[in-house]
N, C-alpha and C positions, 0 to 999 in steps of 0.2 A: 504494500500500500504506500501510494506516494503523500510525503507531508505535507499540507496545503504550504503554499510558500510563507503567509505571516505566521503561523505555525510555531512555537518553541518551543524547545524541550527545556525541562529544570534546569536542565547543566546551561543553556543557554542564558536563558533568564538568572542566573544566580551566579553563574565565575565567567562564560564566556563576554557575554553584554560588559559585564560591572568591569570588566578586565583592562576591554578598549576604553571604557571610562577613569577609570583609572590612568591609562597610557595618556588619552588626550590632556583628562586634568592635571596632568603634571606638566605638558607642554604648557597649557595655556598659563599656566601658575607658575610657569618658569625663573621670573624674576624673586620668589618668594623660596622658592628650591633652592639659587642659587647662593640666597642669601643666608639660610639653612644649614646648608651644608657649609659656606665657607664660617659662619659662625661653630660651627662643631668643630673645624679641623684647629681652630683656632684659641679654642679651651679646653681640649684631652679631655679630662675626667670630670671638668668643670661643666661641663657642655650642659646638662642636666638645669642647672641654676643658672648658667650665664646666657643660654640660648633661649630663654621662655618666650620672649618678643617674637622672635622671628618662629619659633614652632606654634605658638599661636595664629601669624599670619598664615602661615602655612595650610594649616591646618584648617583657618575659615573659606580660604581662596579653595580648597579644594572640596570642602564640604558643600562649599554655596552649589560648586558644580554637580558633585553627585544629588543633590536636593531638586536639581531643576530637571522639571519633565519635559522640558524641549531638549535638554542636552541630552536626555536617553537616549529621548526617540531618533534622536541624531544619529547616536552611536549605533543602537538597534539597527536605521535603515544600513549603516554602514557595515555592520553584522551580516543582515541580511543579503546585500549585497555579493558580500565576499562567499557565503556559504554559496550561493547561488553560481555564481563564478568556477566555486571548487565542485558544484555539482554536474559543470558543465563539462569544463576541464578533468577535472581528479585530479589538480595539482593546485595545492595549499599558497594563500596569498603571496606569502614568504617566499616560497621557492621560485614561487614564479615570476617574481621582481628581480630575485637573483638569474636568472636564467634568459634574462632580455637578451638578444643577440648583441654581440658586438662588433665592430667595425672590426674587420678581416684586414 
């Protein structure tokens, strides 16, 4: 039986979806990541206490994302998308980026 195409399974809905969300919210929160991490590198053990500022930003910039039902559905179509693609193909987003032809 074939799956209607809006169709999800649990695993989709619950790691694969939240996954790309994930991946994009960090892009889009990038400046708050970068800020993050360079504050960690730059108090060792201290990071805990001296990073609260920036793990807070952090942490709202990428919440607002996951919160917003447009940036799902976003992600979802783009989910959708790419399943669809590998159902056409049987070859996974990944590889198949990797596998553009190249100039000879």
């Amino acid at each position: 039986t074939a799956l209607l195409p809006q169709h999800l399974r649990h695993v989709e809905k619950d790691v694969l979806i939240p996954k790309i969300m994930r991946e994009k919210a960090r892009e889009r929160c990038s400046e708050q990541v970068q800020d993050f991490t360079k504050c960690c590198k730059n108090s060792g053990l201290l990071m805990v206490v001296k990073c609260r500022k920036e793990n807070s930003a952090l942490k709202e910039c990428l919440t607002a994302y996951y919160n917003d039902p447009a940036f799902y559905e976003e992600c979802k179509m783009e989910y959708l998308k790419e399943r669809e693609e590998f159902r056409k193909t049987g070859i996974p987003t990944k590889k198949r980026l990797q596998k553009l032809p190249t100039s000879m």
